[in-house]
C-alpha atoms as an extended CHARMM CRD file, in Angstrom:
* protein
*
       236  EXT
         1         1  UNK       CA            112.9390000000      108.8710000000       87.8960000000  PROA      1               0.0000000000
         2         2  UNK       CA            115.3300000000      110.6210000000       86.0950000000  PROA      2               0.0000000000
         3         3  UNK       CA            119.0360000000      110.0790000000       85.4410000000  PROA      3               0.0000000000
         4         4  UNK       CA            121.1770000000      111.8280000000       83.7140000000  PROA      4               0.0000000000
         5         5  UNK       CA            125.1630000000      110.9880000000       82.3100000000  PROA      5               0.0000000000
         6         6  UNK       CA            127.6050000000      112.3210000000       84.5450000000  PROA      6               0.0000000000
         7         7  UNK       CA            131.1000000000      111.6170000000       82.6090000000  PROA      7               0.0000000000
         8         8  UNK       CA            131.9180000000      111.2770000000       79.2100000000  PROA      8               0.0000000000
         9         9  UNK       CA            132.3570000000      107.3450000000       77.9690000000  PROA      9               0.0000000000
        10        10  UNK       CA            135.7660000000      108.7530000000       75.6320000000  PROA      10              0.0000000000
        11        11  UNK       CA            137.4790000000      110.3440000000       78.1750000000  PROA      11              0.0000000000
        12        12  UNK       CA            136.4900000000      108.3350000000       81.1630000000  PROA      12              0.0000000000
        13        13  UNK       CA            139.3850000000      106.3920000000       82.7750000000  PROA      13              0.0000000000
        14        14  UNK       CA            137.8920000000      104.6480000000       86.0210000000  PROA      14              0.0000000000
        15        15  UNK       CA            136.8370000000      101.6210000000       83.8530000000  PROA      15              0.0000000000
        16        16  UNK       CA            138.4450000000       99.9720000000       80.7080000000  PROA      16              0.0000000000
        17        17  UNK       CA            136.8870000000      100.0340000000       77.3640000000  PROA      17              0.0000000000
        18        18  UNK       CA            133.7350000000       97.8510000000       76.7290000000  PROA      18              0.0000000000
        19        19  UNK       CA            133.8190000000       96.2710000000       73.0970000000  PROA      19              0.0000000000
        20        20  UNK       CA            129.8930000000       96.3830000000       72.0550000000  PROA      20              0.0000000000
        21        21  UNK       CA            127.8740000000       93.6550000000       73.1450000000  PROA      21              0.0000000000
        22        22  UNK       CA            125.2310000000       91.9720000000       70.3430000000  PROA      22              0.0000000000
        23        23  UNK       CA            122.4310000000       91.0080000000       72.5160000000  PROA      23              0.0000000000
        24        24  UNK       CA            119.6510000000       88.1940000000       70.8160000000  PROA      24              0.0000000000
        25        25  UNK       CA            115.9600000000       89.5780000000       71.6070000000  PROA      25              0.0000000000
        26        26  UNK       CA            113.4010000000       87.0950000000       71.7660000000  PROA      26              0.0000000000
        27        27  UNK       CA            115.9280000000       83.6890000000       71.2220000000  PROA      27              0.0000000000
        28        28  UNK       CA            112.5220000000       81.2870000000       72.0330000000  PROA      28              0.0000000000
        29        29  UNK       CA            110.1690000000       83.5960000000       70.1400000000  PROA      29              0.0000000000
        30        30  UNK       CA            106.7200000000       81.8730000000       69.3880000000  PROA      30              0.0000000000
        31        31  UNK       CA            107.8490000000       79.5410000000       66.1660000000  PROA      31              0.0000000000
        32        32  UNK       CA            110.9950000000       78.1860000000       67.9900000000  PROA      32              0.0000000000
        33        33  UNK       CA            108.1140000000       77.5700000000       71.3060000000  PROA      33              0.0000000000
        34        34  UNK       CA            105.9080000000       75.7960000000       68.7760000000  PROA      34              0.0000000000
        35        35  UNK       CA            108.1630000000       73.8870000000       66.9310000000  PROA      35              0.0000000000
        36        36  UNK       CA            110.4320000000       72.8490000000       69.7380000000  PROA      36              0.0000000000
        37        37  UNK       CA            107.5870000000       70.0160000000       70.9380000000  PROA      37              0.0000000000
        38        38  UNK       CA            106.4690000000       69.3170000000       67.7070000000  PROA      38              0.0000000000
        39        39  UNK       CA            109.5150000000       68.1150000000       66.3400000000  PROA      39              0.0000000000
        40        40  UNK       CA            110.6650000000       66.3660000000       69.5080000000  PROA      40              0.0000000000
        41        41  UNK       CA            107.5310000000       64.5120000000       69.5870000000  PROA      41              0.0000000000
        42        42  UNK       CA            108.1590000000       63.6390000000       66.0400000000  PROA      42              0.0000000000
        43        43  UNK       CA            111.7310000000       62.6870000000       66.6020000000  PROA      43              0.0000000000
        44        44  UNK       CA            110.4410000000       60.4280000000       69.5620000000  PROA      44              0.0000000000
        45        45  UNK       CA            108.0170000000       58.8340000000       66.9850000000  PROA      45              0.0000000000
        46        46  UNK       CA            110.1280000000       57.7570000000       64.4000000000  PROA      46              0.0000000000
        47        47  UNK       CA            112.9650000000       56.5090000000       67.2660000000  PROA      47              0.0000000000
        48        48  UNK       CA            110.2330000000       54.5020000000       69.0780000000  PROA      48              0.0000000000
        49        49  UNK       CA            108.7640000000       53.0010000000       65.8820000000  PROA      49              0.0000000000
        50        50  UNK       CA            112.4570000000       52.0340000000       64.3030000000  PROA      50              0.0000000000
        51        51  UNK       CA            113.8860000000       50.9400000000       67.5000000000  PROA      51              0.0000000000
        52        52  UNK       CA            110.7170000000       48.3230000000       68.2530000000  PROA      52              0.0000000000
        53        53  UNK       CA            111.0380000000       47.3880000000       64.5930000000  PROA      53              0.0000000000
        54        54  UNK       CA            114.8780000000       46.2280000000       65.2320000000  PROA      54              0.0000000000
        55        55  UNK       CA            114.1360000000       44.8400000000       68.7630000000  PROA      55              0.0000000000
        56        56  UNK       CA            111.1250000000       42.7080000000       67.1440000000  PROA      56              0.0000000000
        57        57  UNK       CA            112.0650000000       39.3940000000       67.7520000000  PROA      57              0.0000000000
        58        58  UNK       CA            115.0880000000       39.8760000000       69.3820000000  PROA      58              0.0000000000
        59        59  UNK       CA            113.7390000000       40.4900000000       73.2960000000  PROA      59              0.0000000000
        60        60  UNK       CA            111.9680000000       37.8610000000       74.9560000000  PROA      60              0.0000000000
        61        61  UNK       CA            109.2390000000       37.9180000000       77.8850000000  PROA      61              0.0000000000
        62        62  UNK       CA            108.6610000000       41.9070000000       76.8230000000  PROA      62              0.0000000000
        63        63  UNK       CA            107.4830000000       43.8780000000       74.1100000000  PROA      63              0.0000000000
        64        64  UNK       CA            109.7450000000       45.6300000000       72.1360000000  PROA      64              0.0000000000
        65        65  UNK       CA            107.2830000000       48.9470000000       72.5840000000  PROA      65              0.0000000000
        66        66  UNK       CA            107.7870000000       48.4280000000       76.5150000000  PROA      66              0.0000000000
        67        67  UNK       CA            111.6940000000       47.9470000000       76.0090000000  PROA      67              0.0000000000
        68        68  UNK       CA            111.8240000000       51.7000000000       74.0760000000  PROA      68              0.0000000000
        69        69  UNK       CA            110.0070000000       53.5750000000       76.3660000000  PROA      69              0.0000000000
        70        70  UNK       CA            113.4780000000       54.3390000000       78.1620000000  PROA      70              0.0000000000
        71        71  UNK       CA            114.4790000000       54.8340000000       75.0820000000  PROA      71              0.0000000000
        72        72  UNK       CA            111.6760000000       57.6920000000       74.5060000000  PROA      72              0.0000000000
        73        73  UNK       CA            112.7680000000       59.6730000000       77.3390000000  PROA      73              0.0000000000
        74        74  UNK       CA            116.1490000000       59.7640000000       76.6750000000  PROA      74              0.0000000000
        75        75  UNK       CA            115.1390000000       60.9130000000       73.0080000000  PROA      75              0.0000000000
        76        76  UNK       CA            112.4320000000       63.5320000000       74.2930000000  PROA      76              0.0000000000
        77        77  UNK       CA            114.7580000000       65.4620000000       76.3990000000  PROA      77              0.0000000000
        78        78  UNK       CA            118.0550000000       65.4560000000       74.8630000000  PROA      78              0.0000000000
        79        79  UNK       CA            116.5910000000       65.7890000000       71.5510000000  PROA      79              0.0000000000
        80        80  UNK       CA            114.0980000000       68.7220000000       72.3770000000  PROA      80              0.0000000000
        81        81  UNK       CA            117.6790000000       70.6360000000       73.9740000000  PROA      81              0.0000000000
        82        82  UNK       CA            119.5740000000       69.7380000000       70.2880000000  PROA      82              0.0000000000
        83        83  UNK       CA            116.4360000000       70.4990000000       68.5390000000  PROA      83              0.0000000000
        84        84  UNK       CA            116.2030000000       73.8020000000       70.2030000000  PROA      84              0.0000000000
        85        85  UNK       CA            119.1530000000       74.5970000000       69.9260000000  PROA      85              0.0000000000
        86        86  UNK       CA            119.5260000000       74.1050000000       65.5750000000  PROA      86              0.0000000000
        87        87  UNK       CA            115.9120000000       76.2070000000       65.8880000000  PROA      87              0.0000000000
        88        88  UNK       CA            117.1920000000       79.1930000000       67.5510000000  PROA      88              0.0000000000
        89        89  UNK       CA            120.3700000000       79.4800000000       64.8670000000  PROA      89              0.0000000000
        90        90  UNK       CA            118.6620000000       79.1700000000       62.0770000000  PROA      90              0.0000000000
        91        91  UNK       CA            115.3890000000       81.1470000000       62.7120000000  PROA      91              0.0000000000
        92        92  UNK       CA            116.6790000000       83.5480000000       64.7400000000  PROA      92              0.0000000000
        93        93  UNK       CA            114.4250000000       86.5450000000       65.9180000000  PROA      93              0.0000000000
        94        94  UNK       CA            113.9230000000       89.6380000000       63.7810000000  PROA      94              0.0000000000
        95        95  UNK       CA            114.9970000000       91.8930000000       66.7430000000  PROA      95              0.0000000000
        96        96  UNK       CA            118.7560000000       92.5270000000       67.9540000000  PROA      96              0.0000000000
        97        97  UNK       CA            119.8850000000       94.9100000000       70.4660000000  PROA      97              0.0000000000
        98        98  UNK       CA            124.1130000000       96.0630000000       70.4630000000  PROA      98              0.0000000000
        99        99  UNK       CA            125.1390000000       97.5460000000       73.5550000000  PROA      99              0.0000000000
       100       100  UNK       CA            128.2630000000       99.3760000000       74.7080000000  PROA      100             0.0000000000
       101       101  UNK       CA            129.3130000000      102.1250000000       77.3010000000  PROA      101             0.0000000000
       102       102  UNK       CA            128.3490000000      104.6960000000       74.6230000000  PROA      102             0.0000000000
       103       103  UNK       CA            124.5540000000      103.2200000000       73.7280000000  PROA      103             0.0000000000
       104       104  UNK       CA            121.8120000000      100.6030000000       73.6130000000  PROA      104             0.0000000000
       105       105  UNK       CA            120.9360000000      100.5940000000       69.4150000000  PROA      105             0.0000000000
       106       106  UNK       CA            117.7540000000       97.7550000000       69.2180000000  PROA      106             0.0000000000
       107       107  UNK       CA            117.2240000000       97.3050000000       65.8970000000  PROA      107             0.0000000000
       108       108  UNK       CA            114.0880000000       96.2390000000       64.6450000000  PROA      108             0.0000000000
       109       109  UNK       CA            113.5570000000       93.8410000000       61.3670000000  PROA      109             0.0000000000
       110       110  UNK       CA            109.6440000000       93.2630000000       61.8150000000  PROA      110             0.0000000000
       111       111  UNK       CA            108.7520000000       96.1930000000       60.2280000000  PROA      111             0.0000000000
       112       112  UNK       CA            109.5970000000       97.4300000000       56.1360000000  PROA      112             0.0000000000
       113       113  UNK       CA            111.8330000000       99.5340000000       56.9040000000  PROA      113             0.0000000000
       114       114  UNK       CA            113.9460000000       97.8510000000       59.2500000000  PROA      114             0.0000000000
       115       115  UNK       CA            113.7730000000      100.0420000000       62.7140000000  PROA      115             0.0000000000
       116       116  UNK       CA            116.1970000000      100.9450000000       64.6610000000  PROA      116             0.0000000000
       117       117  UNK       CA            116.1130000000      102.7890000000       68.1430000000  PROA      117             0.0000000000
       118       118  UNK       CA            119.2210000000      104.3900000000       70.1190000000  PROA      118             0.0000000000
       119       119  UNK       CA            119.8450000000      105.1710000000       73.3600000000  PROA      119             0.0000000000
       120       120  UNK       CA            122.3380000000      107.5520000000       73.8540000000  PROA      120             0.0000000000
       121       121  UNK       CA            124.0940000000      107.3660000000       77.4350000000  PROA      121             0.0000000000
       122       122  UNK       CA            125.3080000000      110.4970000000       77.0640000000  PROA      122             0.0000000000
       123       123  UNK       CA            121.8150000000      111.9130000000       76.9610000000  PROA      123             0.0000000000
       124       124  UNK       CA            118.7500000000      112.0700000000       79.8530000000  PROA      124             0.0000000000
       125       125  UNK       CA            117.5890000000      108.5780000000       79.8360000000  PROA      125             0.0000000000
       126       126  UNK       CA            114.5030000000      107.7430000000       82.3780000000  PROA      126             0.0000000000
       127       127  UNK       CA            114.3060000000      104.6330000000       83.6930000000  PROA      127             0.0000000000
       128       128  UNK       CA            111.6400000000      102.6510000000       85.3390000000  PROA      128             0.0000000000
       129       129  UNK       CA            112.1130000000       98.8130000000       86.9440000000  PROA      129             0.0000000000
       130       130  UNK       CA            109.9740000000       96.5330000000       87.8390000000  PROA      130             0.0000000000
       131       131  UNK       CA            109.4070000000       92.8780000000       88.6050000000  PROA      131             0.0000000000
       132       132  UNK       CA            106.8380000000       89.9170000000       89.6350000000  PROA      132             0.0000000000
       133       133  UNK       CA            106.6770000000       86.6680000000       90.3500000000  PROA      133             0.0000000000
       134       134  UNK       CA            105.3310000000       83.7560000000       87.9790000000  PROA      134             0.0000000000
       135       135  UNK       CA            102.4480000000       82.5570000000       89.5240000000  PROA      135             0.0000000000
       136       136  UNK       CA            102.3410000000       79.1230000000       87.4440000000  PROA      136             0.0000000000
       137       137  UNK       CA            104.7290000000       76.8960000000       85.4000000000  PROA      137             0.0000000000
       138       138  UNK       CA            104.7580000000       77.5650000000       81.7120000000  PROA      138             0.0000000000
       139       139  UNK       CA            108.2160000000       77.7210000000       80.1630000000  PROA      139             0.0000000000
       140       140  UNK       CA            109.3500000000       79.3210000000       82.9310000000  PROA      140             0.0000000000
       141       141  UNK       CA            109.4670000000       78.0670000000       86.4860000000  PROA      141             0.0000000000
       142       142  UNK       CA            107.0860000000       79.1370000000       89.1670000000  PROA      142             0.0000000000
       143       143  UNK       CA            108.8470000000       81.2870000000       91.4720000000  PROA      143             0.0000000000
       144       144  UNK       CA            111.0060000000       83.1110000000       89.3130000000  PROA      144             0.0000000000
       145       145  UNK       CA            110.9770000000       87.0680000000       88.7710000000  PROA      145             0.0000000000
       146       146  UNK       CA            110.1440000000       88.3530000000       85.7670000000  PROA      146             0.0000000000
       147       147  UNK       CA            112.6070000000       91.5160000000       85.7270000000  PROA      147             0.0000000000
       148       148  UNK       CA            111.8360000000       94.5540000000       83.3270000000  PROA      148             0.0000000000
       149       149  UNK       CA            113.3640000000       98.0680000000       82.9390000000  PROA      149             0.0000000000
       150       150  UNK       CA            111.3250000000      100.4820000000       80.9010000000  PROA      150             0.0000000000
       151       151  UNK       CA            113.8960000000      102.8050000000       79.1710000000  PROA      151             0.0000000000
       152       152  UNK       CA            112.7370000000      106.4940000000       78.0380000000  PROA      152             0.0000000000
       153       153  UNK       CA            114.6670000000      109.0290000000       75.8650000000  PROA      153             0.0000000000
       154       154  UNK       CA            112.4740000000      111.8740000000       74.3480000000  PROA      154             0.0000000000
       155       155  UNK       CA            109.8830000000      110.1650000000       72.3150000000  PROA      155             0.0000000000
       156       156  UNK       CA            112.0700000000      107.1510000000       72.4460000000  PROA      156             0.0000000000
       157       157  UNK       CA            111.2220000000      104.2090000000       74.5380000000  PROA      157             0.0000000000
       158       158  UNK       CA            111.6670000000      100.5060000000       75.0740000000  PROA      158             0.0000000000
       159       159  UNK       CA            111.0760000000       97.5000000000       77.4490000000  PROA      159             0.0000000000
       160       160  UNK       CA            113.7480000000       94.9950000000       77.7630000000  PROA      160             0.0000000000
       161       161  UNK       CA            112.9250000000       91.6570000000       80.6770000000  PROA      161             0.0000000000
       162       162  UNK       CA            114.0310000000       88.8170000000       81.3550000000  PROA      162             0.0000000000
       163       163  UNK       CA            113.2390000000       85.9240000000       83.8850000000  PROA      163             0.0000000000
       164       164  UNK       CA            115.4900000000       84.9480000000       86.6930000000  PROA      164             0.0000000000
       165       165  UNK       CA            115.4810000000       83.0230000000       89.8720000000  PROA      165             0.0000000000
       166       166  UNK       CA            114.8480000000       84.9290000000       92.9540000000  PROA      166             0.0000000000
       167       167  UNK       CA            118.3090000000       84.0720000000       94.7050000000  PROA      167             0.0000000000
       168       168  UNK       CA            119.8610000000       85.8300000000       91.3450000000  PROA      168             0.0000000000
       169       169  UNK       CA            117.4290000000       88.4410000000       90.9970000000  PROA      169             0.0000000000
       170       170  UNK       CA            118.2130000000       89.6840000000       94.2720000000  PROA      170             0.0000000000
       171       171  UNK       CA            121.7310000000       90.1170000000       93.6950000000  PROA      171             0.0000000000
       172       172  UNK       CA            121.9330000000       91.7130000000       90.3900000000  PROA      172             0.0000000000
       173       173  UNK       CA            122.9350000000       95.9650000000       90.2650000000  PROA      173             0.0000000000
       174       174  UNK       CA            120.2120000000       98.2980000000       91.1680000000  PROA      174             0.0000000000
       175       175  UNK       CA            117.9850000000       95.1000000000       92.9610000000  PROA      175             0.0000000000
       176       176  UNK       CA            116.0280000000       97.7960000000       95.3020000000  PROA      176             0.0000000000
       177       177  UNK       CA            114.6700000000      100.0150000000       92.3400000000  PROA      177             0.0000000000
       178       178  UNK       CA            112.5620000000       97.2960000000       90.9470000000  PROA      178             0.0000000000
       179       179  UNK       CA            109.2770000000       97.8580000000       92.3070000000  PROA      179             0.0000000000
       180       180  UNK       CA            107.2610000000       94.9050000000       93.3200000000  PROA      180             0.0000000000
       181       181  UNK       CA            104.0060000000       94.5860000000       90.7580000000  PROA      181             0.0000000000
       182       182  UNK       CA            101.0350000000       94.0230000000       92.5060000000  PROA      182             0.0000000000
       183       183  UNK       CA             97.8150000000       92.5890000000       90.4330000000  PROA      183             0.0000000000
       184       184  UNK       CA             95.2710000000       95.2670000000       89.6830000000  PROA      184             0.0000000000
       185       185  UNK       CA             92.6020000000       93.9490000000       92.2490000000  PROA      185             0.0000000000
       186       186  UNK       CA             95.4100000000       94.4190000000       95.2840000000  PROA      186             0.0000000000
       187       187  UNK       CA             96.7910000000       98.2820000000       93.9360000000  PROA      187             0.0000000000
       188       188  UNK       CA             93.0970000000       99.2460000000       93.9080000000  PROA      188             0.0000000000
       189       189  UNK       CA             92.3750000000       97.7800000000       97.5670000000  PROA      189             0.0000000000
       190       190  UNK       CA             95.5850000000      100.1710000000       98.8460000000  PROA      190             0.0000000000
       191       191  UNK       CA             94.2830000000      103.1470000000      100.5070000000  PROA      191             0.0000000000
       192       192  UNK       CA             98.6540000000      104.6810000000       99.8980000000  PROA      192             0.0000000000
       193       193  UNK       CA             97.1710000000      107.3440000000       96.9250000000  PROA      193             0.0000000000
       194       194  UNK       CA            100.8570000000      107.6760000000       96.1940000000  PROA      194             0.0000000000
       195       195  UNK       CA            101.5380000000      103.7910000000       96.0730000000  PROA      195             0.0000000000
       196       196  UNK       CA             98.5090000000      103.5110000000       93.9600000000  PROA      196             0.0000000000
       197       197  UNK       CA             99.5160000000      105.8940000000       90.8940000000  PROA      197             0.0000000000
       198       198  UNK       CA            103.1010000000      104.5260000000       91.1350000000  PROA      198             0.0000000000
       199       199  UNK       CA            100.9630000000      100.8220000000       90.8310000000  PROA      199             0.0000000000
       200       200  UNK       CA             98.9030000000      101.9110000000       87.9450000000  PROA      200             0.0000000000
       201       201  UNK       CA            101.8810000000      103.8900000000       86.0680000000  PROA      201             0.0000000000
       202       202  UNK       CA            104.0840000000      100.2240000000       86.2730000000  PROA      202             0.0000000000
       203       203  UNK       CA            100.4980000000       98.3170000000       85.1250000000  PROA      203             0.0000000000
       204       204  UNK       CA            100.5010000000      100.5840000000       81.7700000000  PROA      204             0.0000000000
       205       205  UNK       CA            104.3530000000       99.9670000000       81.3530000000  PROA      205             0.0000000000
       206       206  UNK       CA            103.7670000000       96.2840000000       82.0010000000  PROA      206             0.0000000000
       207       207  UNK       CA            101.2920000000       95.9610000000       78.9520000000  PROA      207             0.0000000000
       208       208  UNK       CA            103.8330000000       97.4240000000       77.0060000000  PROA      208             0.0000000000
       209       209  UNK       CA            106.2590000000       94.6150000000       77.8910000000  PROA      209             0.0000000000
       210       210  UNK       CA            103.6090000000       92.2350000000       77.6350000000  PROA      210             0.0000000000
       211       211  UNK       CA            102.3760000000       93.3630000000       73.9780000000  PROA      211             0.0000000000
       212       212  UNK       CA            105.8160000000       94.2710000000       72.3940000000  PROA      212             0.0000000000
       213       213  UNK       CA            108.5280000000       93.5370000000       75.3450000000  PROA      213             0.0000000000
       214       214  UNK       CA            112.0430000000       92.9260000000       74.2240000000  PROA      214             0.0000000000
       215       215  UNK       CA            112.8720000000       89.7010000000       76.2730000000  PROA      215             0.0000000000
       216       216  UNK       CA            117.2510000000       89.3600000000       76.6480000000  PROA      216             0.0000000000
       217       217  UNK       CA            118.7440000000       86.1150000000       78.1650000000  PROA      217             0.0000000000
       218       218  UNK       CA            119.5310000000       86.5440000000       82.2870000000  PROA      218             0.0000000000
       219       219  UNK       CA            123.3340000000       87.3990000000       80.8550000000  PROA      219             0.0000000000
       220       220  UNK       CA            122.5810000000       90.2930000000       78.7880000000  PROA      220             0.0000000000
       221       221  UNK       CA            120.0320000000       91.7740000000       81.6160000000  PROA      221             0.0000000000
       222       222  UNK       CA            123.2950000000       92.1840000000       83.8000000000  PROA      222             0.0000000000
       223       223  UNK       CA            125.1180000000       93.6360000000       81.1170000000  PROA      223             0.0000000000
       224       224  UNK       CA            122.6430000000       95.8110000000       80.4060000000  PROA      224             0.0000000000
       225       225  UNK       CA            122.3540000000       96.8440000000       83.9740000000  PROA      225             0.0000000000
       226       226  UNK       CA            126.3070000000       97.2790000000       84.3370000000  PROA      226             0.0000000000
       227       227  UNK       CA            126.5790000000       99.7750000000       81.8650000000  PROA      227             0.0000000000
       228       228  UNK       CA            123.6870000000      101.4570000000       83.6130000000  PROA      228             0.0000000000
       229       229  UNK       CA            125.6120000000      101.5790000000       86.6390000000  PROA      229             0.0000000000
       230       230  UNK       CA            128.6220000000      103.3320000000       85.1700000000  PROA      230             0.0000000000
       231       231  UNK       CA            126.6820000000      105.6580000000       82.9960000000  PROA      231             0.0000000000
       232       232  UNK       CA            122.8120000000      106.0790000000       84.6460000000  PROA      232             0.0000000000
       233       233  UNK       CA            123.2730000000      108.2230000000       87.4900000000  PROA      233             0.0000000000
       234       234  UNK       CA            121.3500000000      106.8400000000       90.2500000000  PROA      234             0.0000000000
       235       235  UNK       CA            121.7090000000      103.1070000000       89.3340000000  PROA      235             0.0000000000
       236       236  UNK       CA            123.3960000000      101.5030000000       91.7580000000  PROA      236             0.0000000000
């Protein structure tokens, strides 16, 4: 599909100005995924051993290991959110994204030189959507949509996702232009030679997102997909 700009951000008065928007790619990238448990369980460890040492003695008719394992939980869970939290501020990804009415810049610190990718609104930019449901619990609930918009611009191109439940999914702008992905085994059972290529097309797109996918947090997404609105025509 392709959309093209249809007024001019600077001159445009039907909406107010839109300071940029720094958007964090990959927050839970795979260090903050595998230290997050690690140093919860470790956290847990040292609580559970300290706090039996100080109950020793002090509890009667139960051991002081039994007495902590409250204790434990407590530690497990809020620690793991505080943990997470310290993790993702101070090793933040390498990736960034800015994003105002004007363009979407991603820039890129993986690589020597940095990279860094625009998107200019006021130019053609193709867009393709797309979304599925998680079959299984990981870090993400089962049930929830995984919700990914394939952005083209010349020899530019880019796939940002994110994962949302299906009651917010269903509301957010432009809901009806993400095509359902269906596995491989079901697009090649459908006799629709038309629903097939568009199948296949979205299959190659979604091992782009898979292999180097830009994943945003659910409130970035709809940011991303407001300024769409105003300045994709078509995206509504």
């Amino acid at each position: 599909m392709t959309n093209q700009l249809t007024t001019d951000p600077m001159t445009d008065t039907s909406h107010p100005a839109h300071q940029a928007r720094l958007i964090l790619v990959d927050s839970e990238h795979f260090a903050v995924r595998f230290l997050v448990p690690v140093l919860s369980l470790g956290l847990v460890i040292v609580v559970h051993i300290l706090g039996a040492a100080l109950l020793a003695g002090q509890v009667e008719g139960a051991s002081p290991g039994c007495v902590m394992l409250p204790v434990d939980a407590v530690v497990l869970y809020v620690g793991g959110q505080l943990i997470e939290r310290l993790l993702k501020r101070v090793l933040p990804s390498r990736r960034s994204a800015q994003l105002d009415d004007k363009a979407l810049v991603i820039m890129d610190g993986r690589t020597r030189p940095p990279l860094t990718i625009t998107f200019d609104w006021l130019q053609t930019v193709n867009v393709s959507a797309w979304r599925f449901d998680i079959p299984r619990r990981a870090r993400v609930p089962k049930g929830w949509y995984c919700m990914a918009v394939h952005l083209l611009q010349d020899e530019t191109e880019a796939v940002l996702y994110t994962f949302m439940p299906p009651e917010e999914a269903e509301l957010v702008i432009g809901y009806n232009r993400f095509v359902r992905l269906r596995s491989r085994k079901e697009t090649e059972a459908n006799s629709d030679l038309s629903a097939v290529a568009e199948q296949r097309r979205l299959l190659k797109l979604e091992d782009i997102r898979w292999n180097d996918g830009a994943e945003i947090t659910k409130d970035d997404f709809r940011a991303l997909l407001t300024v769409m609105q105003r300045r994709v025509a078509g995206w509504y």
